[in-house]
C-alpha positions as CSV (number, residue, x, y, z in Angstrom):
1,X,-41.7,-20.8,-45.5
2,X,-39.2,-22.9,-47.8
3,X,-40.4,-26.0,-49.2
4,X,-39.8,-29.1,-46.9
5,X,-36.5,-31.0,-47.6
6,X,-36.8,-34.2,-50.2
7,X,-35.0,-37.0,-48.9
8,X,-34.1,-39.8,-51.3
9,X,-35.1,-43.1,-50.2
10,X,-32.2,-45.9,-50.7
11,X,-33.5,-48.9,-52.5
12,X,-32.1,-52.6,-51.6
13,X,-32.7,-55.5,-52.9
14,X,-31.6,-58.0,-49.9
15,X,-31.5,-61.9,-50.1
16,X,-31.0,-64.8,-47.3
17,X,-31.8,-68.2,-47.8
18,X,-31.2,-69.7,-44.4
19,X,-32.1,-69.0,-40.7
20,X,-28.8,-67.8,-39.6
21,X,-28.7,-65.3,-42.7
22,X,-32.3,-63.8,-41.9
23,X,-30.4,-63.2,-38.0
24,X,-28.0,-61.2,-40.1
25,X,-30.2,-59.4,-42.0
26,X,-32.7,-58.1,-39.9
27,X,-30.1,-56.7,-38.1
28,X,-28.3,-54.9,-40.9
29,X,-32.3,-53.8,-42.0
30,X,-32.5,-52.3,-38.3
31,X,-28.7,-50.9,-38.7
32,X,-29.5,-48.8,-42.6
33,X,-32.8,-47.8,-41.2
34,X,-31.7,-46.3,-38.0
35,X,-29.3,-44.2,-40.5
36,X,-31.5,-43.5,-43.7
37,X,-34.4,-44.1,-45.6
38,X,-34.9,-47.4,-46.8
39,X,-37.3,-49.4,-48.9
40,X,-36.4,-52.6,-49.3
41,X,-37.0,-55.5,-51.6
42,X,-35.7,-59.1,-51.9
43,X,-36.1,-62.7,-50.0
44,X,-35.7,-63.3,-46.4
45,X,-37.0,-65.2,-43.3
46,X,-39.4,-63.8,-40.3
47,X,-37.1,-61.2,-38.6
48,X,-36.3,-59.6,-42.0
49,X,-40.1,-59.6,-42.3
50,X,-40.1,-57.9,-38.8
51,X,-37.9,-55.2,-40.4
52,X,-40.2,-54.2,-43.5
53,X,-39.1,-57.1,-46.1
54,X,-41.9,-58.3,-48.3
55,X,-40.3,-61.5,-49.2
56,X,-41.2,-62.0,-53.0
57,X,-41.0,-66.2,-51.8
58,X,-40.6,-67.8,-48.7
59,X,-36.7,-67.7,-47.5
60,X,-37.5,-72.0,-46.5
61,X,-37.2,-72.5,-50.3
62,X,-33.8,-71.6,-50.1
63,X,-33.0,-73.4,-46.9
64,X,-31.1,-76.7,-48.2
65,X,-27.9,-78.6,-47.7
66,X,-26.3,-81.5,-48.7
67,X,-26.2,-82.7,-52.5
68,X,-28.8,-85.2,-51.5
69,X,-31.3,-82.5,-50.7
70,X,-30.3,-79.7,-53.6
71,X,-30.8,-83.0,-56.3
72,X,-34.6,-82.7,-56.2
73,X,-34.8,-78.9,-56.3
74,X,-32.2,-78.2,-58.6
75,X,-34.3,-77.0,-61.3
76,X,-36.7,-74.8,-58.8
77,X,-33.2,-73.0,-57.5
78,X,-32.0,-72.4,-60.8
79,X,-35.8,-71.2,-61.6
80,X,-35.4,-68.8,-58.6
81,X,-32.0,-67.5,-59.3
82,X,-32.7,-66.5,-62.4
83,X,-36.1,-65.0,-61.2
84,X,-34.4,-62.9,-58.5
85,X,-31.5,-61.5,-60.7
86,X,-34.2,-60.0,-62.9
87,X,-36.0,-58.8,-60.6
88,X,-32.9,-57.2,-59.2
89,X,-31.7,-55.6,-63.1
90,X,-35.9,-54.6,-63.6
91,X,-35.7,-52.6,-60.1
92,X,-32.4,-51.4,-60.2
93,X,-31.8,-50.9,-56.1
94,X,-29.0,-48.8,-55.2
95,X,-27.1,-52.1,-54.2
96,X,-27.9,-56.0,-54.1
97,X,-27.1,-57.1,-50.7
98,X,-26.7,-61.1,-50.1
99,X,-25.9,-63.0,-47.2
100,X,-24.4,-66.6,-47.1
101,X,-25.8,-69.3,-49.0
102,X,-23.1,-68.6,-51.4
103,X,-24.3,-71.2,-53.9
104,X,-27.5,-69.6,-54.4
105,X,-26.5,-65.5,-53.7
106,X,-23.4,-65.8,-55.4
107,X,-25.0,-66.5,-58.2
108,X,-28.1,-64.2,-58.7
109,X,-25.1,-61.6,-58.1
110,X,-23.0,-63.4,-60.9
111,X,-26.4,-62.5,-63.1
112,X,-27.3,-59.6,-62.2
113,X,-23.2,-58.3,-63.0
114,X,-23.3,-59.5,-66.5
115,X,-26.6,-57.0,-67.3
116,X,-25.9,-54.0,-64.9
117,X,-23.7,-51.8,-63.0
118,X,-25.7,-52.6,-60.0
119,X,-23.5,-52.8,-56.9
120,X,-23.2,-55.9,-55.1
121,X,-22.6,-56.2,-51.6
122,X,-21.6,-60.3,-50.0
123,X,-22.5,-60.5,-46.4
124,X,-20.1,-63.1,-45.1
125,X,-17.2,-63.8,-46.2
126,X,-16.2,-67.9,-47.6
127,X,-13.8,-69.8,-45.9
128,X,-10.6,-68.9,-48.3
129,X,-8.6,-68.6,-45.3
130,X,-9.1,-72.1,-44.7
131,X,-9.4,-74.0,-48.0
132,X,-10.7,-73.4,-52.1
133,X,-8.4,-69.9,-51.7
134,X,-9.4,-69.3,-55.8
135,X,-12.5,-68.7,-54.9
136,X,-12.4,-65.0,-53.5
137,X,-11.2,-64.6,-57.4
138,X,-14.1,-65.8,-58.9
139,X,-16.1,-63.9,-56.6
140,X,-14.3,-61.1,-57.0
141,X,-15.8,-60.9,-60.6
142,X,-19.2,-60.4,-59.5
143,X,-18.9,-59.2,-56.0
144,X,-18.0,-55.2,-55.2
145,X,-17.9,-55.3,-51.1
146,X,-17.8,-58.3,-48.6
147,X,-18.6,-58.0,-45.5
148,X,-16.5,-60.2,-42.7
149,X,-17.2,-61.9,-39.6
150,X,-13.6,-62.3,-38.7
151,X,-11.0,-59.6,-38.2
152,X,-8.4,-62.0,-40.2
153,X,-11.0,-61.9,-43.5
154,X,-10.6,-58.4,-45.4
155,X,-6.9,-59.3,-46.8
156,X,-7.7,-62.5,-48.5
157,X,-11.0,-60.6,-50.2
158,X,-8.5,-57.5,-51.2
159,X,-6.1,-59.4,-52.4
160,X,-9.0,-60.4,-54.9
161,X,-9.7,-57.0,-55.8
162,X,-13.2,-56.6,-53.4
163,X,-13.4,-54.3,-50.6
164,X,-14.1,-55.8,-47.4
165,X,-15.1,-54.7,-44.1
166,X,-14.9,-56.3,-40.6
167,X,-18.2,-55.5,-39.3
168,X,-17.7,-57.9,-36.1
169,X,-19.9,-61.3,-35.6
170,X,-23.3,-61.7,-34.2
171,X,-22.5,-63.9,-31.1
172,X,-21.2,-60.7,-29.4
173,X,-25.0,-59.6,-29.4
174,X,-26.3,-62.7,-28.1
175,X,-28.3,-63.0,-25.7
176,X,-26.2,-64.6,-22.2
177,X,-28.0,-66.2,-19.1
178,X,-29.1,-64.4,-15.6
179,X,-27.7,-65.2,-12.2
180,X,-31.3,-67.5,-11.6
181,X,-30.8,-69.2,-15.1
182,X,-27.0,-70.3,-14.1
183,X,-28.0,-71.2,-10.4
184,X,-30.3,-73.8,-11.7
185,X,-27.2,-75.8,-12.9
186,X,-25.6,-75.8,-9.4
187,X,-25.2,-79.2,-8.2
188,X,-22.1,-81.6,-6.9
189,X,-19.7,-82.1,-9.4
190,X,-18.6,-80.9,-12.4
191,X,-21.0,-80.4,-15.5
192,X,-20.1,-81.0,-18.7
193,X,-21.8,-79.9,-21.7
194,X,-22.2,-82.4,-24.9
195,X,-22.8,-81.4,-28.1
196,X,-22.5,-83.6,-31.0
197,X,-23.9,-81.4,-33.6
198,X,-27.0,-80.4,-35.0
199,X,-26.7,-82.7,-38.4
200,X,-28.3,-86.1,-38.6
201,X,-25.0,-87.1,-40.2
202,X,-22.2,-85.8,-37.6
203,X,-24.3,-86.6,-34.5
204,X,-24.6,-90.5,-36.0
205,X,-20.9,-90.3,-36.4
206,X,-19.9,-88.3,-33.1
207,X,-22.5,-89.6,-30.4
208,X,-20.9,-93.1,-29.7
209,X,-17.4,-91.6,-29.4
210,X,-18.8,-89.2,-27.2
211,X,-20.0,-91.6,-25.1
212,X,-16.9,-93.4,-24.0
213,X,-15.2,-90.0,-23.6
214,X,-18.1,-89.5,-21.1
215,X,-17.5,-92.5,-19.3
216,X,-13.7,-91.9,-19.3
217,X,-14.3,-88.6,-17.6
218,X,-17.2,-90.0,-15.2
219,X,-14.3,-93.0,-14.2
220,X,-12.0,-90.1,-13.1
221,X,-15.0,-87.6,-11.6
222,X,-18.0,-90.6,-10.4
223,X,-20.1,-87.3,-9.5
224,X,-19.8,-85.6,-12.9
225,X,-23.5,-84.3,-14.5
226,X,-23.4,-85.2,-18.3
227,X,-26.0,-83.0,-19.9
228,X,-26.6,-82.4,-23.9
229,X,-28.8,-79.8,-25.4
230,X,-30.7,-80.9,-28.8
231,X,-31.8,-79.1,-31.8
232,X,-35.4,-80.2,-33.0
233,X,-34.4,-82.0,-35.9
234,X,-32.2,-84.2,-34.3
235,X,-33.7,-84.9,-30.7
236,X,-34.9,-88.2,-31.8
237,X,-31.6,-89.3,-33.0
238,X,-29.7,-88.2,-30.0
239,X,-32.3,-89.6,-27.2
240,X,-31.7,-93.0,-29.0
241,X,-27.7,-93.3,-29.3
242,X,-27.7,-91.7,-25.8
243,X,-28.9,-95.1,-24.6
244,X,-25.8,-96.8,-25.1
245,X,-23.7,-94.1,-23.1
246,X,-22.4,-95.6,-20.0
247,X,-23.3,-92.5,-18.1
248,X,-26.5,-91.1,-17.1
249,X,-27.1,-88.1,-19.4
250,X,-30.0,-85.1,-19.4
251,X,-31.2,-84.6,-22.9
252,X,-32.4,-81.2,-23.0
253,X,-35.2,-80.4,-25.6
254,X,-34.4,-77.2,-28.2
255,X,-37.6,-75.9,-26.6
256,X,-35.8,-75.1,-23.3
257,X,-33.9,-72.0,-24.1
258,X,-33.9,-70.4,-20.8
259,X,-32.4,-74.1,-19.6
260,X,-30.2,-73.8,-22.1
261,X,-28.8,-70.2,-21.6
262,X,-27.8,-71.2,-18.3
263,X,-26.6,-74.2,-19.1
264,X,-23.7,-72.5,-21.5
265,X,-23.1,-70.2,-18.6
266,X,-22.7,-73.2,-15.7
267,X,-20.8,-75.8,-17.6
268,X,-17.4,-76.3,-16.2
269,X,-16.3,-77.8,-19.7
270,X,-18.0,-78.6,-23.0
271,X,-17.6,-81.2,-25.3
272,X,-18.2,-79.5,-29.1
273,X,-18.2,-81.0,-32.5
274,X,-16.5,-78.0,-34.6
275,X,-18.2,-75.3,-35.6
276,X,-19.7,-71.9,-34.7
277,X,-20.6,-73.3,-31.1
278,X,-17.1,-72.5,-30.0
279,X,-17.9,-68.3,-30.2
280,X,-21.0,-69.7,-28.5
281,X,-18.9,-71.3,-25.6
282,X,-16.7,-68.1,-25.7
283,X,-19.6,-65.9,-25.3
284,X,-20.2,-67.9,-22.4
285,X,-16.7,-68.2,-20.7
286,X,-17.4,-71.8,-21.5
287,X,-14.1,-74.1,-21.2
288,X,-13.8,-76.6,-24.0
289,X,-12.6,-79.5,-26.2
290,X,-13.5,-79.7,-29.8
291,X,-13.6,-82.9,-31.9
292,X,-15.3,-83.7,-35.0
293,X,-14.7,-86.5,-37.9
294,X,-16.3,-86.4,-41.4
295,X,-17.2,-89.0,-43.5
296,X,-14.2,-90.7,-44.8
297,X,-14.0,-89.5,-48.4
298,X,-14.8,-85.8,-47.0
299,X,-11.8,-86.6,-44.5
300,X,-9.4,-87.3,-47.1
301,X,-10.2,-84.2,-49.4
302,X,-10.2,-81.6,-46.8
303,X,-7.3,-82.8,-45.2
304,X,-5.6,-82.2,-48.6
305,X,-7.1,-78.7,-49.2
306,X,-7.0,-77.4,-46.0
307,X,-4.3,-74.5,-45.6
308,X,-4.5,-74.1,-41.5
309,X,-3.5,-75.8,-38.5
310,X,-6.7,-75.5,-36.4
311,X,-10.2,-75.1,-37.2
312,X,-11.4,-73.5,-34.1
313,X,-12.2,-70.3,-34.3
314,X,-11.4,-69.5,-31.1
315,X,-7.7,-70.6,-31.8
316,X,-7.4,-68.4,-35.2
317,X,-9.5,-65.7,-34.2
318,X,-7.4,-65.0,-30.2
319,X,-4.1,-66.4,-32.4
320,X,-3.6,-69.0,-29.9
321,X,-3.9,-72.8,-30.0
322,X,-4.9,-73.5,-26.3
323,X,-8.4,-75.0,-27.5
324,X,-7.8,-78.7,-27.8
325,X,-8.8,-80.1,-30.9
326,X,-9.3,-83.5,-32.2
327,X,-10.1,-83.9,-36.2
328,X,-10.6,-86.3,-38.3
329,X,-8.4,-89.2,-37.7
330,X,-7.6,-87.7,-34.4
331,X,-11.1,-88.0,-33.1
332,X,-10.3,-90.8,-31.0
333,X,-12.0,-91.0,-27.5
334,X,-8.7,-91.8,-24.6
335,X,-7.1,-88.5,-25.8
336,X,-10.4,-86.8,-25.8
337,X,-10.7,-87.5,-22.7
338,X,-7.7,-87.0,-21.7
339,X,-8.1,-83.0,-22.8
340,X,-11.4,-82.9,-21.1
341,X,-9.6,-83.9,-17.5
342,X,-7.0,-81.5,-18.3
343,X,-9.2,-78.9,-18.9
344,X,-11.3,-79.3,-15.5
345,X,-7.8,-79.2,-13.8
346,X,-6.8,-75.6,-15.4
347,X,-8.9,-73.8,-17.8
348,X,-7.2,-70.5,-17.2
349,X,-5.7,-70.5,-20.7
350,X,-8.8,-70.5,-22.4
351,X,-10.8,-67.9,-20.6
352,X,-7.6,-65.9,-21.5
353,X,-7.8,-66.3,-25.2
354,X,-11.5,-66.3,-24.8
355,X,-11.4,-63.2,-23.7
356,X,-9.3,-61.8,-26.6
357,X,-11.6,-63.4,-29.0
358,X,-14.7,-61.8,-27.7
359,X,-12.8,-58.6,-27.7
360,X,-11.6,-59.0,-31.2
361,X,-14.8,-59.9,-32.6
362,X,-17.0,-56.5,-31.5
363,X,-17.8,-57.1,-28.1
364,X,-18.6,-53.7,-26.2
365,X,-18.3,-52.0,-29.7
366,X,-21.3,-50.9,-32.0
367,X,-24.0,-54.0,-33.1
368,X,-22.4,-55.8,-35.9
369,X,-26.0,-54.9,-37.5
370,X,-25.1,-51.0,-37.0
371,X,-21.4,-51.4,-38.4
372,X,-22.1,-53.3,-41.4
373,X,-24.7,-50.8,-42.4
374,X,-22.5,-48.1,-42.1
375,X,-20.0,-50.4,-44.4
376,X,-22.8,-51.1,-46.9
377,X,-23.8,-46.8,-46.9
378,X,-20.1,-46.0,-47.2
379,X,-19.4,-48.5,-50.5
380,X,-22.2,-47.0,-51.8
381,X,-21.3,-43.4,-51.2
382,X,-17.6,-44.0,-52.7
383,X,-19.0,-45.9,-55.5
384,X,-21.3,-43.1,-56.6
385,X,-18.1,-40.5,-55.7
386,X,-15.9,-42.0,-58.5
């Protein structure tokens, strides 16, 4: 008998710091281990923990926004990049995988770049498309391979000198509603989704212009349902401004996710601050009219920087503009309301570029998870090749 084959386990050092990066994770953890062996090492949330990470500190430490919040723990993130870049040059994984959070990750890989040849692998790529275009230069000092949500991405991160995959985005995986969850929306009239946000901040500044956009559309439609989902840390905020509305509205808690799933499903048009929820409302074959204002110092400095002509990401990623948007100083409720009407009348165009969107982004292709490990094995396998 020969002797049994020796297989080399990979080693990788992986690090999220907020929820949405521990959703990315695990499933790029499932994708490498489905191909090789893997040991891995690093920080993450609960599903990366479901995966086989021993998270050297909880991921929640990480999990802050706002320069009100990262004040106080400056010094305890500073402690904690520099903690995990050692512990990345003392281990010495066959790559350093982070994801998001670039102010934290970009950083430990800034590090860990100055004292070794270890490679470094960004999962998501920034926003250059969009505004602060220098920095996919910076990162490109520190940063061998991005990984990109958006088919558009990998030339503004080559241009820098990084390699960068389109590995598709994670709302193609999500999970969409049943026939019984959507028939629990039927009803007279049409329903219309609300959602203001999930910050403290935009919700404050969104919910009362929402509200006369809802009574606008309820003058034109007197049987229209008005319902808005809630995150947890906001549902007390929201059920208090939704007082003032001039419709009657169903809050519905973040605990009802079956509600919810069907919800996105049944509306006949959604209301959306700007954001992520609009793959969300793609996913769904969800109509919809996006509007969202900033405070008015942020206002003024995006509007300078920014480099495109839409923020929805339906609209960039189909390379269509047929998603109404209102930003900024545009966020102004008659034309709002306007859209909304006119897209009850004919939301054909959008469930065409909806379509396109879904398609671009992965949908019926391999799990974003599988794809981006399959990016991650092949950087490494060139790498070592040269």
């Amino acid at each position: 008998m020969g002797a049994p084959e020796h297989r080399t386990v990979m080693r990788v050092f992986i690090i999220a710091g907020e929820a949405s990066g521990d959703k990315l994770g695990a499933a790029l953890m499932q994708g490498l281990s489905s191909l090789e062996e893997v040991q891995f090492d690093g920080v993450g949330g609960p599903l990366m923990q479901t995966e086989g990470l021993a998270s050297r500190f909880p991921m929640d430490e990480l999990s802050v926004m706002g320069l009100a919040e990262i004040l106080p723990k400056y010094r305890s993130l500073k402690a904690r990049v520099a903690e995990m870049a050692a512990a990345v040059i003392a281990t010495k994984p066959d790559v350093l995988i982070t994801i998001d959070s670039p102010d934290f990750c970009l950083r430990v890989a800034k590090l860990v770049k100055a004292q070794s040849d270890v490679r470094t692998v960004h999962y998501v790529a920034p926003t250059v498309w969009a505004w602060r275009p220098k920095r996919a230069a910076k990162m490109a000092a520190h940063i061998d391979q991005v990984l990109a949500l958006f088919p558009f991405e990998p030339p503004y991160m080559e241009a820098a000198g990084m390699r960068c995959d389109f590995v598709g985005h994670p709302v193609v995986t999500d999970q969409l509603a049943t026939a019984q969850e959507v028939a629990g929306w039927q009803g007279e009239g049409p329903l219309v989704m609300c959602l203001p946000g999930s910050r403290r901040g935009e919700v404050s500044r969104l919910m009362g212009r929402f509200g006369v956009v809802a009574g606008l559309v309820a003058q034109a439609h007197p049987n229209a349902r008005f319902v808005l989902p809630t995150t947890a840390n906001v549902t007390d905020l929201v059920t208090e401004l939704v007082q003032t509305w001039p419709v009657d509205v169903q809050v519905l808690p973040a605990d009802a996710k079956a509600r919810k799933r069907g919800l996105f499903a049944a509306a006949d048009v959604a209301l959306a601050a700007s954001g992520t929820v609009s793959l969300e409302l793609a996913a769904n074959d969800t109509p919809m009219v996006v509007a969202y204002d900033m405070a008015w110092l942020s206002r003024i400095i995006i509007s300078r920087l920014l480099l495109v002509d839409t923020v929805t990401l339906v609209n960039l990623v189909s390379e269509t503009r047929v998603i109404p948007e209102f930003i900024g100083k545009a966020c102004q409720p008659a034309p709002i309301a306007a859209a909304v009407l006119d897209v009850l009348r004919d939301p054909s165009l959008q469930r065409d570029a909806m379509a396109v969107t879904m398609a671009r982004l992965g949908r019926d292709g391999q799990a974003p998870g599988l794809r981006a490990a399959m990016a991650v094995l092949d950087g490494v396998a060139t790498a070592r090749s040269k």
